[in-house]
Jmol script that loads the backbone (N, CA, C; Angstrom):
load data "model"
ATOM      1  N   UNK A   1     -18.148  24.285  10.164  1.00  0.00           N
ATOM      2  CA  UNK A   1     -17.693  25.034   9.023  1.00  0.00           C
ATOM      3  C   UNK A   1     -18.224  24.359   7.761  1.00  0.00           C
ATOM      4  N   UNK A   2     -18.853  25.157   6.821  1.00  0.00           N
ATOM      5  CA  UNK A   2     -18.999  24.642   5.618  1.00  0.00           C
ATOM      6  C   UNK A   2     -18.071  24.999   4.481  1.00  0.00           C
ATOM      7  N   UNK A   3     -18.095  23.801   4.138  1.00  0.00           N
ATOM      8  CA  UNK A   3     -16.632  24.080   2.706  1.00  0.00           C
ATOM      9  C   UNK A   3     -17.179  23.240   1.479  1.00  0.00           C
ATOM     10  N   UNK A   4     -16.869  24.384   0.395  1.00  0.00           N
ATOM     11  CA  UNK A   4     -17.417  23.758  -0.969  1.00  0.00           C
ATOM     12  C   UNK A   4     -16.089  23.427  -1.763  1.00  0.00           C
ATOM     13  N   UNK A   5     -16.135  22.303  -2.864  1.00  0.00           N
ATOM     14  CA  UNK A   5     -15.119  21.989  -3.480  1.00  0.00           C
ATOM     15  C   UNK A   5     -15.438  22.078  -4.947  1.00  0.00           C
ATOM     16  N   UNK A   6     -14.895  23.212  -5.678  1.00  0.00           N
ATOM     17  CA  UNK A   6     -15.305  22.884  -7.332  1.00  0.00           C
ATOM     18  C   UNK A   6     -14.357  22.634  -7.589  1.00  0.00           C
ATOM     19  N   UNK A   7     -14.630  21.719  -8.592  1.00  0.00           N
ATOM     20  CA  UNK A   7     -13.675  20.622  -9.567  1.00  0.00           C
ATOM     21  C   UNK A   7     -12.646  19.513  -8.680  1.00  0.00           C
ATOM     22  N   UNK A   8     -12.780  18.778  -9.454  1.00  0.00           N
ATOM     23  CA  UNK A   8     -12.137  17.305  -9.051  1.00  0.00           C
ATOM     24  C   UNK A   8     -12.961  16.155  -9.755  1.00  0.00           C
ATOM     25  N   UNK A   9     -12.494  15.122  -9.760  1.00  0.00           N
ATOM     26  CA  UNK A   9     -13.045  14.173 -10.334  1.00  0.00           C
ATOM     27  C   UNK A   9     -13.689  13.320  -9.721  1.00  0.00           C
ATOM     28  N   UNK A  10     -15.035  12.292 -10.010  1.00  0.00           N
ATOM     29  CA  UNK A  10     -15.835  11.620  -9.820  1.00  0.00           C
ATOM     30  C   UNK A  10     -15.617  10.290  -8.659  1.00  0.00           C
ATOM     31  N   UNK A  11     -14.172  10.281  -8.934  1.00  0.00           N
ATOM     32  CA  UNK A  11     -13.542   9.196  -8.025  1.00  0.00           C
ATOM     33  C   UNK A  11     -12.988   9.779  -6.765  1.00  0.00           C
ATOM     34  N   UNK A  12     -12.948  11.364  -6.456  1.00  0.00           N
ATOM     35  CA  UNK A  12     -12.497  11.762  -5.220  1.00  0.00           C
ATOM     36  C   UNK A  12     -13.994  11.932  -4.172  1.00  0.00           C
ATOM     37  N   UNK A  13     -15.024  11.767  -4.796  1.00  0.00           N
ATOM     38  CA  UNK A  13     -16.651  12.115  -3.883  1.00  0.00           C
ATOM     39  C   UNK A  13     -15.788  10.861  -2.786  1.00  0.00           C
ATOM     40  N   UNK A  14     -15.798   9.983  -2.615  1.00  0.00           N
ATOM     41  CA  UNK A  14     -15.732   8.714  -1.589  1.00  0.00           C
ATOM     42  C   UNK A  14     -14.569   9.952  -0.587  1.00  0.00           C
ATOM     43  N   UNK A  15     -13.309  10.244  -0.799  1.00  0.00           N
ATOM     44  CA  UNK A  15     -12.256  10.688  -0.284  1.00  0.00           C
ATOM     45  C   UNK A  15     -12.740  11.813   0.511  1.00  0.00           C
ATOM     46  N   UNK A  16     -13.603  12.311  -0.224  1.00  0.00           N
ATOM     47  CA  UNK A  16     -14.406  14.135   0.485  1.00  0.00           C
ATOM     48  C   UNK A  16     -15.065  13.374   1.520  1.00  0.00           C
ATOM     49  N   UNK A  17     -15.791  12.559   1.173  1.00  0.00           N
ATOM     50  CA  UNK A  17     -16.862  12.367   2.380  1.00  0.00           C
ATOM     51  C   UNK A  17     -16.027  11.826   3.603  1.00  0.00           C
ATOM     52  N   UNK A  18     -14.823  11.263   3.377  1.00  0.00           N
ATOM     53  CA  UNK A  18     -13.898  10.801   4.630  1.00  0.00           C
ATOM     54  C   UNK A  18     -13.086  12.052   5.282  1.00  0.00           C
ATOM     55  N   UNK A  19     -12.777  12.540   4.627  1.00  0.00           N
ATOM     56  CA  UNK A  19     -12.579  13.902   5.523  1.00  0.00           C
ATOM     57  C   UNK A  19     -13.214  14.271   5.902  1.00  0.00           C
ATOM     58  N   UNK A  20     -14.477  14.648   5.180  1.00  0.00           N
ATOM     59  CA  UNK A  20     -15.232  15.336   6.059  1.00  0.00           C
ATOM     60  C   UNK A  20     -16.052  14.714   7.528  1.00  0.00           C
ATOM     61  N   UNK A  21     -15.836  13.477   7.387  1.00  0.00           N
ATOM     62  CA  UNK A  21     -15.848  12.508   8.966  1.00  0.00           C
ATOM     63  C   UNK A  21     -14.686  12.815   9.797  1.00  0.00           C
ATOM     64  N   UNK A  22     -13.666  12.871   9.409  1.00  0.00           N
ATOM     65  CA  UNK A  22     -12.375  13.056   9.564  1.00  0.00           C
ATOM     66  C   UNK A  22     -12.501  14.429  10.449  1.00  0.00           C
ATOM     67  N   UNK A  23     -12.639  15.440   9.838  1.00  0.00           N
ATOM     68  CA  UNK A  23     -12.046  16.698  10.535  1.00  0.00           C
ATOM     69  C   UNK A  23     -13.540  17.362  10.952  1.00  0.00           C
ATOM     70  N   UNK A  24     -14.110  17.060  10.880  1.00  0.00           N
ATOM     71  CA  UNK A  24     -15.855  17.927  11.165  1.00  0.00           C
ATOM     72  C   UNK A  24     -16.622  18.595  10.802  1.00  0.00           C
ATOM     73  N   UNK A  25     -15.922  18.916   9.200  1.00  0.00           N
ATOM     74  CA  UNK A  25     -16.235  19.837   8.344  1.00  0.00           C
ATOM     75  C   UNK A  25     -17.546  19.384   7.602  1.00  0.00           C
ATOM     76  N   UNK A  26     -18.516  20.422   6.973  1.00  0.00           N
ATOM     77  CA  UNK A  26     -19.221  19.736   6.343  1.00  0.00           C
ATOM     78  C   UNK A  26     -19.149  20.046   5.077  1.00  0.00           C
ATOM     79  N   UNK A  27     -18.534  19.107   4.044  1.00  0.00           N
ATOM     80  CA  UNK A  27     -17.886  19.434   2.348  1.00  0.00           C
ATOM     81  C   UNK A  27     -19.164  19.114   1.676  1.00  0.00           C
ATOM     82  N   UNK A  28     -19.205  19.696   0.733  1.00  0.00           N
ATOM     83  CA  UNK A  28     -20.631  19.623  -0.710  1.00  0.00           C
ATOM     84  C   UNK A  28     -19.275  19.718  -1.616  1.00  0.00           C
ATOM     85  N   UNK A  29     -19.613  18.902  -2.338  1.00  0.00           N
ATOM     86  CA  UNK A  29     -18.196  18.105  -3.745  1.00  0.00           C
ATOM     87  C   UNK A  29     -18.898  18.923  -4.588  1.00  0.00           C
ATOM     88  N   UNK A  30     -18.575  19.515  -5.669  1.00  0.00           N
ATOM     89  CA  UNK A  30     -19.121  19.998  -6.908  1.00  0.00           C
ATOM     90  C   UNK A  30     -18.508  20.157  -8.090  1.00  0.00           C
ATOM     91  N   UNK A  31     -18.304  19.096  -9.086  1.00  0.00           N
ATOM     92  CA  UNK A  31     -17.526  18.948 -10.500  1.00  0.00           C
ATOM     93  C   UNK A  31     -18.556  19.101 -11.533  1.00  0.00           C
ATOM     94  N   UNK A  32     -17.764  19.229 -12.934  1.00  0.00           N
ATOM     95  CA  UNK A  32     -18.376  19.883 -14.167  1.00  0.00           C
ATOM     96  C   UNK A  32     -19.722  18.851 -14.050  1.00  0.00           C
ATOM     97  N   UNK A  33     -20.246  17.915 -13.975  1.00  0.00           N
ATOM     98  CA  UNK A  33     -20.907  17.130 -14.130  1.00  0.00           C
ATOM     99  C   UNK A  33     -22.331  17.311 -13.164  1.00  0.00           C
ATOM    100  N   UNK A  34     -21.994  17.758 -12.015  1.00  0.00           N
ATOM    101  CA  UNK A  34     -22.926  18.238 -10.495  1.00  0.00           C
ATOM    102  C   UNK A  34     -22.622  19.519 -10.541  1.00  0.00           C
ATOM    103  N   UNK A  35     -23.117  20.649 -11.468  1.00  0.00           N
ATOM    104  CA  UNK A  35     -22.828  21.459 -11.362  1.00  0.00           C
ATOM    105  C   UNK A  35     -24.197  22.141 -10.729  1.00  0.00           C
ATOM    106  N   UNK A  36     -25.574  21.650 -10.632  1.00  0.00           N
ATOM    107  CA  UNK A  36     -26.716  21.917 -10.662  1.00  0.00           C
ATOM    108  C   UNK A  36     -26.285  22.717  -8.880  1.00  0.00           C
ATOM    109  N   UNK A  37     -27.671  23.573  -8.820  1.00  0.00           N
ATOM    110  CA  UNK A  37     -27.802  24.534  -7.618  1.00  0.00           C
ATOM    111  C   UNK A  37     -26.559  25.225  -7.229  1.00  0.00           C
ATOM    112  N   UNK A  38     -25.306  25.370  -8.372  1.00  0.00           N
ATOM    113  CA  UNK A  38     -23.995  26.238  -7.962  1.00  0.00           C
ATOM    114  C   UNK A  38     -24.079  27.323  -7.026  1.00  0.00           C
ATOM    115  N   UNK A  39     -24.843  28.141  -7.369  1.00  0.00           N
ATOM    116  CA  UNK A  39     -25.682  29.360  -6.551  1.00  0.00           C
ATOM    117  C   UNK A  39     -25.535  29.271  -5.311  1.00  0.00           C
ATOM    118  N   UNK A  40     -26.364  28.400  -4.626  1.00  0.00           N
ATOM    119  CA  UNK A  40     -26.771  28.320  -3.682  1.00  0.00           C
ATOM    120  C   UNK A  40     -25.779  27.580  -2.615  1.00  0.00           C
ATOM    121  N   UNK A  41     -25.127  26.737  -3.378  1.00  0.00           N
ATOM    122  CA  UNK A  41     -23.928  26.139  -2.545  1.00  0.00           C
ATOM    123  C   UNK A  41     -23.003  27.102  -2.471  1.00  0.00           C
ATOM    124  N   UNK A  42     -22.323  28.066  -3.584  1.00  0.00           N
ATOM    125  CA  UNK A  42     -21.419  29.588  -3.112  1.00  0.00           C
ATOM    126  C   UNK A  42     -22.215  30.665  -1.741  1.00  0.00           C
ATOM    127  N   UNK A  43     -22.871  30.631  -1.899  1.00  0.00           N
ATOM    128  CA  UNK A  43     -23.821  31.454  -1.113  1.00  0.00           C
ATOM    129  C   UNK A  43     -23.375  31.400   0.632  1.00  0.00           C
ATOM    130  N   UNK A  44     -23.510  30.010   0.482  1.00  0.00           N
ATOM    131  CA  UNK A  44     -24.331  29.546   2.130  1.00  0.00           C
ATOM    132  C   UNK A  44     -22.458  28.702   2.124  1.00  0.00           C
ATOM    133  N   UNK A  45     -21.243  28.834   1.701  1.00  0.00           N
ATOM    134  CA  UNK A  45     -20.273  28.069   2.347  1.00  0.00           C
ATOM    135  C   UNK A  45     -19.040  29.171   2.655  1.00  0.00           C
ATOM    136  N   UNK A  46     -18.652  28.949   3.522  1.00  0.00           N
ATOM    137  CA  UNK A  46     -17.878  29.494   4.470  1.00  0.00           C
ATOM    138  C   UNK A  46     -16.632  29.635   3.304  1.00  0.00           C
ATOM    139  N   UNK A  47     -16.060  28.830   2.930  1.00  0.00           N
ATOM    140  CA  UNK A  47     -15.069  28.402   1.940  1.00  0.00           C
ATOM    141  C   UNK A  47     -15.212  27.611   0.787  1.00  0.00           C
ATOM    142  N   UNK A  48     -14.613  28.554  -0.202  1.00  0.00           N
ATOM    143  CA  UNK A  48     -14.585  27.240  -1.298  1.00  0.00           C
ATOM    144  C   UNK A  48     -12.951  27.289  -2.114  1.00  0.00           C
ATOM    145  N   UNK A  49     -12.940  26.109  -2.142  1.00  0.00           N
ATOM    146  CA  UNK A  49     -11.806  25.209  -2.713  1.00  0.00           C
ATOM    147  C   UNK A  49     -11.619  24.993  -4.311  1.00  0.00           C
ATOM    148  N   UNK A  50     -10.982  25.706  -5.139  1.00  0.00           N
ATOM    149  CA  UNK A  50     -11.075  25.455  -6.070  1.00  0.00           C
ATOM    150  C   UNK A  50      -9.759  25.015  -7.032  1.00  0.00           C
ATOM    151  N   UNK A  51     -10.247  23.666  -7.917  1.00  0.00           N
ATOM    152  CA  UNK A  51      -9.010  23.280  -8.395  1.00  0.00           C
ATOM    153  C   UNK A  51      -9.170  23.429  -9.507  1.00  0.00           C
ATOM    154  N   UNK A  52      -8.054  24.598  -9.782  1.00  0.00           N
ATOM    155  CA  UNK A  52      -8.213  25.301 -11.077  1.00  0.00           C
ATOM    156  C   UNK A  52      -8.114  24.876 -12.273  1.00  0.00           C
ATOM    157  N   UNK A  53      -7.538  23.432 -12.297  1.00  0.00           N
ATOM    158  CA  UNK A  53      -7.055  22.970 -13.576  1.00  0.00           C
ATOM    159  C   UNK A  53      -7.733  21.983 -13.612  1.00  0.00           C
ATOM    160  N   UNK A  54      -8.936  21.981 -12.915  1.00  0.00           N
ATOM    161  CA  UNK A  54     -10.288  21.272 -13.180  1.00  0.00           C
ATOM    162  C   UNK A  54     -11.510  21.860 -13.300  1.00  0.00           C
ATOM    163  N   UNK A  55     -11.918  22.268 -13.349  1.00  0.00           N
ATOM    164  CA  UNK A  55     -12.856  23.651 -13.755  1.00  0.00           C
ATOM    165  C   UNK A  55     -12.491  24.765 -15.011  1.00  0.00           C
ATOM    166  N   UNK A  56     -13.953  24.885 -15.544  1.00  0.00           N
ATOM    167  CA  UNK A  56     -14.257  26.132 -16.858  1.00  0.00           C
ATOM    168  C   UNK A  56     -13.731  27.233 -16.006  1.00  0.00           C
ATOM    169  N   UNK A  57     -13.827  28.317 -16.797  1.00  0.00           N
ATOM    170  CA  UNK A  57     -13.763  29.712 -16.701  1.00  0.00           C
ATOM    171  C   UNK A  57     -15.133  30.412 -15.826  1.00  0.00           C
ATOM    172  N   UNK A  58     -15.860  29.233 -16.521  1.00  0.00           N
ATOM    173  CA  UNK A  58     -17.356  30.100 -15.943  1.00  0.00           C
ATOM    174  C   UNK A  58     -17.428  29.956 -14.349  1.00  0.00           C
ATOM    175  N   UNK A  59     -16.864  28.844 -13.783  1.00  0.00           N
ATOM    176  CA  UNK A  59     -17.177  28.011 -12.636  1.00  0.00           C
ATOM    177  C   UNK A  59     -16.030  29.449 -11.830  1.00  0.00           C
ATOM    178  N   UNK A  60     -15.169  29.454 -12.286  1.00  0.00           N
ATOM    179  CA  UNK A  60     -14.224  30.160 -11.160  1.00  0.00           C
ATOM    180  C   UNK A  60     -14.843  31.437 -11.096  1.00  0.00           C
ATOM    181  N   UNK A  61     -15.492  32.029 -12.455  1.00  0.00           N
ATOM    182  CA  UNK A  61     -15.588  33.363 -12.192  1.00  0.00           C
ATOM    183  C   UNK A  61     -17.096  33.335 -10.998  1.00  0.00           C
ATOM    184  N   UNK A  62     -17.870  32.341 -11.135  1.00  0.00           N
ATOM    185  CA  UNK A  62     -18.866  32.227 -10.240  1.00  0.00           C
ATOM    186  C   UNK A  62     -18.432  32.091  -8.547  1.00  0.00           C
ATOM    187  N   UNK A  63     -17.126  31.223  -8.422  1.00  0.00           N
ATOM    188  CA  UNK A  63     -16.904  31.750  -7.388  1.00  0.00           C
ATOM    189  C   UNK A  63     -16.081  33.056  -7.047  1.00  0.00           C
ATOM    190  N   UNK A  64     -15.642  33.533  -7.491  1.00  0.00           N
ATOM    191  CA  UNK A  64     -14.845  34.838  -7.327  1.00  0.00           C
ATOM    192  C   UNK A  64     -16.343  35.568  -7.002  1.00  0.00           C
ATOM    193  N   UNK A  65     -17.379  35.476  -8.078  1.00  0.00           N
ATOM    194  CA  UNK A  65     -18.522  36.581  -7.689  1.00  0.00           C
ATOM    195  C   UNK A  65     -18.986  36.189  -6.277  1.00  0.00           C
ATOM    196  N   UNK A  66     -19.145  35.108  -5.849  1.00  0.00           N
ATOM    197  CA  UNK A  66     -19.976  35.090  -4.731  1.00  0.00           C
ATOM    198  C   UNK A  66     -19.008  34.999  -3.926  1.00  0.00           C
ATOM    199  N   UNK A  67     -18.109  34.220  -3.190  1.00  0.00           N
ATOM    200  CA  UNK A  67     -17.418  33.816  -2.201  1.00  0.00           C
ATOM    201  C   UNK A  67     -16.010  34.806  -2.290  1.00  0.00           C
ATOM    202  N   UNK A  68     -16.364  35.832  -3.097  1.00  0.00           N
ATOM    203  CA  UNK A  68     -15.240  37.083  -3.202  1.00  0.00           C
ATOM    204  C   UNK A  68     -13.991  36.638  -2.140  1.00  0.00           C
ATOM    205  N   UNK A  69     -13.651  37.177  -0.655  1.00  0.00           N
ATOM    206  CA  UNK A  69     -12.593  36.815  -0.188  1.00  0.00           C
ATOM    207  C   UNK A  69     -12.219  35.529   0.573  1.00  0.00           C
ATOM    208  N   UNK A  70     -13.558  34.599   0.164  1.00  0.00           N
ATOM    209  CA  UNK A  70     -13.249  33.314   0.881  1.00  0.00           C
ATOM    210  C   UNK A  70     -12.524  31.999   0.144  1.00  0.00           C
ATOM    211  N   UNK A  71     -12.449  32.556  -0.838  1.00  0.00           N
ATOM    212  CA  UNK A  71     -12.187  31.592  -2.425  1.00  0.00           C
ATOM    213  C   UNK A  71     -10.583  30.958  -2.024  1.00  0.00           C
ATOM    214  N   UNK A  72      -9.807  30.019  -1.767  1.00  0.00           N
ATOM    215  CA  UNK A  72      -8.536  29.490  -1.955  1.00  0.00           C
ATOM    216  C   UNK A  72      -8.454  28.584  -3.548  1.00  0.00           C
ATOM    217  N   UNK A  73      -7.358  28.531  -4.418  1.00  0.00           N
ATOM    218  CA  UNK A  73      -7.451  28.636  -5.433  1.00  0.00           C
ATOM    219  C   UNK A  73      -5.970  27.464  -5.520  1.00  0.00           C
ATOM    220  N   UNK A  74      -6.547  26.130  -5.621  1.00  0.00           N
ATOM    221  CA  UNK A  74      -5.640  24.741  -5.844  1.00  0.00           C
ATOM    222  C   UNK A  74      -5.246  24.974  -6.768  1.00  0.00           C
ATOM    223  N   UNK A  75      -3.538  24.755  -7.379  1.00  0.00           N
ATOM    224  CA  UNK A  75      -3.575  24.430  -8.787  1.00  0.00           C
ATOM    225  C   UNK A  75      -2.941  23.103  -8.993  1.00  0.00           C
ATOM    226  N   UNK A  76      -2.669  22.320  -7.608  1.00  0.00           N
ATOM    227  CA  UNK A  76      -2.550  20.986  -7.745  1.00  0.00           C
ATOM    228  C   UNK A  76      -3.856  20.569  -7.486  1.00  0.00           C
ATOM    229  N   UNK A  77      -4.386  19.332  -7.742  1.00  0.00           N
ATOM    230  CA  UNK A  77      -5.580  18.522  -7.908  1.00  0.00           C
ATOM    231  C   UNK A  77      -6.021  17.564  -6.914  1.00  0.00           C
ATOM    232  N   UNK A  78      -5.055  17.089  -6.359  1.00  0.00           N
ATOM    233  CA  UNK A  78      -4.867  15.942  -5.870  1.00  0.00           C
ATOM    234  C   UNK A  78      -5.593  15.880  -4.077  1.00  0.00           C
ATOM    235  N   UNK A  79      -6.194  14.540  -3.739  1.00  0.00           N
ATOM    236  CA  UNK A  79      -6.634  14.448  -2.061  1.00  0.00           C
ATOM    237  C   UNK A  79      -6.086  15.179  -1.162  1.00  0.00           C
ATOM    238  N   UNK A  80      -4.115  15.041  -1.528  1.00  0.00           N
ATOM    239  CA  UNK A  80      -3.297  15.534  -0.634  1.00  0.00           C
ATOM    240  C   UNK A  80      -3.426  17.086  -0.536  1.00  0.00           C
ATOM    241  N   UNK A  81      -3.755  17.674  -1.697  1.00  0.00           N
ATOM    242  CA  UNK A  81      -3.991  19.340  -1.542  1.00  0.00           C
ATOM    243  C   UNK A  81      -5.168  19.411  -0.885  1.00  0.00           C
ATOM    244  N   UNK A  82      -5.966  18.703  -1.262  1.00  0.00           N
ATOM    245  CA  UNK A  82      -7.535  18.860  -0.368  1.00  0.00           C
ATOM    246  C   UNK A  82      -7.171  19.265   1.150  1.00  0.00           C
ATOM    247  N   UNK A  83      -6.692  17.663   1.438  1.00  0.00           N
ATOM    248  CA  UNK A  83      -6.711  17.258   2.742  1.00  0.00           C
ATOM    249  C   UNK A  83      -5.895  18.991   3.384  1.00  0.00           C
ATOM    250  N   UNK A  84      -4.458  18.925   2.907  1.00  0.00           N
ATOM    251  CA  UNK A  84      -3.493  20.112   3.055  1.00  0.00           C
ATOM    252  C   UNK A  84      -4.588  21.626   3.320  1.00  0.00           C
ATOM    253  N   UNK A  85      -5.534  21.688   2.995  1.00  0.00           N
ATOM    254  CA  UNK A  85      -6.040  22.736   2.401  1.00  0.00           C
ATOM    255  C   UNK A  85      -7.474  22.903   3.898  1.00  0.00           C
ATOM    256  N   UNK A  86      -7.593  21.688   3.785  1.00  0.00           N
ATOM    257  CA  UNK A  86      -8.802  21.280   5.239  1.00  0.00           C
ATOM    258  C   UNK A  86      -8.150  21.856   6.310  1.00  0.00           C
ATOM    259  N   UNK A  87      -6.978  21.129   6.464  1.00  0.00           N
ATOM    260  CA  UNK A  87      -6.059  20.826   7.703  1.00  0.00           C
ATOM    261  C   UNK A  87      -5.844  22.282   8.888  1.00  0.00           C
ATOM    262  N   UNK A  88      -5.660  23.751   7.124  1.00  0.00           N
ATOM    263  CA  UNK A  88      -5.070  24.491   7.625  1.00  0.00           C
ATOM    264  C   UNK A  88      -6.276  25.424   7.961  1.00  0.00           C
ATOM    265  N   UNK A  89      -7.611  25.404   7.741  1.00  0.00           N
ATOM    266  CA  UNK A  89      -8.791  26.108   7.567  1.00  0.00           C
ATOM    267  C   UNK A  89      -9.537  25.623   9.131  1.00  0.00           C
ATOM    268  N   UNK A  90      -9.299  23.994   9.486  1.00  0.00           N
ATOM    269  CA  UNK A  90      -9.488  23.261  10.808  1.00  0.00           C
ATOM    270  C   UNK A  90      -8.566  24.242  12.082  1.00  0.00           C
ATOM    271  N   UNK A  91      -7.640  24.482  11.733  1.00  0.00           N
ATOM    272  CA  UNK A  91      -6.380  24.874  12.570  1.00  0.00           C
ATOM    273  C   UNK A  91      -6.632  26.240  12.872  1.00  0.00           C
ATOM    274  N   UNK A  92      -6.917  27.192  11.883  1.00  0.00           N
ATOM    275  CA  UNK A  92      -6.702  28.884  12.218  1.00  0.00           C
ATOM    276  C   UNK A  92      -8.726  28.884  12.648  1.00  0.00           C
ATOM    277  N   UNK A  93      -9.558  28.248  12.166  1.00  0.00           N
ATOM    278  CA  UNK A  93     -11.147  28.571  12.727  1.00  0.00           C
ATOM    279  C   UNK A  93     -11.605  29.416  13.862  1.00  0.00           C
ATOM    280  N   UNK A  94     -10.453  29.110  14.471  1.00  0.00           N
ATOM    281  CA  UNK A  94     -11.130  29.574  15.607  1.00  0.00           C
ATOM    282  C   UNK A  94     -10.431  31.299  15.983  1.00  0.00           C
ATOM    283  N   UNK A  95      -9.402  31.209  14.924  1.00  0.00           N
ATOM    284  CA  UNK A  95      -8.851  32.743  14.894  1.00  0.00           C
ATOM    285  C   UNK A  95      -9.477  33.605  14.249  1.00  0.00           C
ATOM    286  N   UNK A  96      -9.209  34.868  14.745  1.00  0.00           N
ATOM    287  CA  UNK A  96      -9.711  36.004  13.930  1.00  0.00           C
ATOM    288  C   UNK A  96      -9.159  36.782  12.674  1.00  0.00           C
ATOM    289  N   UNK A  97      -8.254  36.102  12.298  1.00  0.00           N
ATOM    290  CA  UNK A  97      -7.354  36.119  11.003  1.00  0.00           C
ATOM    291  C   UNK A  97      -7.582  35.714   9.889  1.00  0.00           C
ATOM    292  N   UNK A  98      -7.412  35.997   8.783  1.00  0.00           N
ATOM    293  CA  UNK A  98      -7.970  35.505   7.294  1.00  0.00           C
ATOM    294  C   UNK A  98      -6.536  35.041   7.061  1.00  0.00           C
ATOM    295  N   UNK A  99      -7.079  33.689   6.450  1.00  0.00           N
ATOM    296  CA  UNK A  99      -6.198  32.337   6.061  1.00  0.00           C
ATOM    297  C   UNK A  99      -5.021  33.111   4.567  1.00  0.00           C
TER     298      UNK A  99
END
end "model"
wireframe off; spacefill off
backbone 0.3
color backbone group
């Protein structure tokens, strides 16, 4: 499964990459700063993660355009929502049900 993450801060890249050892997922981190090839990372990910009260206006409406019904929408910030947010996307995968 590929899962994209917009917004979060510079000090959670180390935390993403351990989950994503962690559960099997393969995460691409993307904050105001790495915003370069946005496009192409909405495009090609299964899910994206977005923490709303870290991210512009522009960033969300970019994912709403591309990742239309795959978009989950954090408005806590924190590893623990990440992780929370992995956990439950790991768990239903293999169902035919939208999360």
């Amino acid at each position: 499964m590929r899962l994209l993450v917009l917004g979060g801060h510079d000090r959670m890249r180390a935390r993403v990459k351990e989950l994503s050892k962690r559960y099997g997922v393969n995460i691409k981190f993307i904050n105001q700063e790495t915003q370069q090839n946005i496009d192409s990372a909405l495009a090609c990910a299964d899910w994206v993660i977005v923490f709303t009260s870290l991210v512009g206006h522009n960033m969300v409406r970019l994912a709403k355009d591309y990742a239309k019904g795959r978009c989950i929408f954090c408005h806590s910030h924190g590893v623990c929502s990440l992780e929370k947010e992995i956990k439950r996307l790991v768990k239903n995968e293999g169902n035919n049900f939208d999360i």
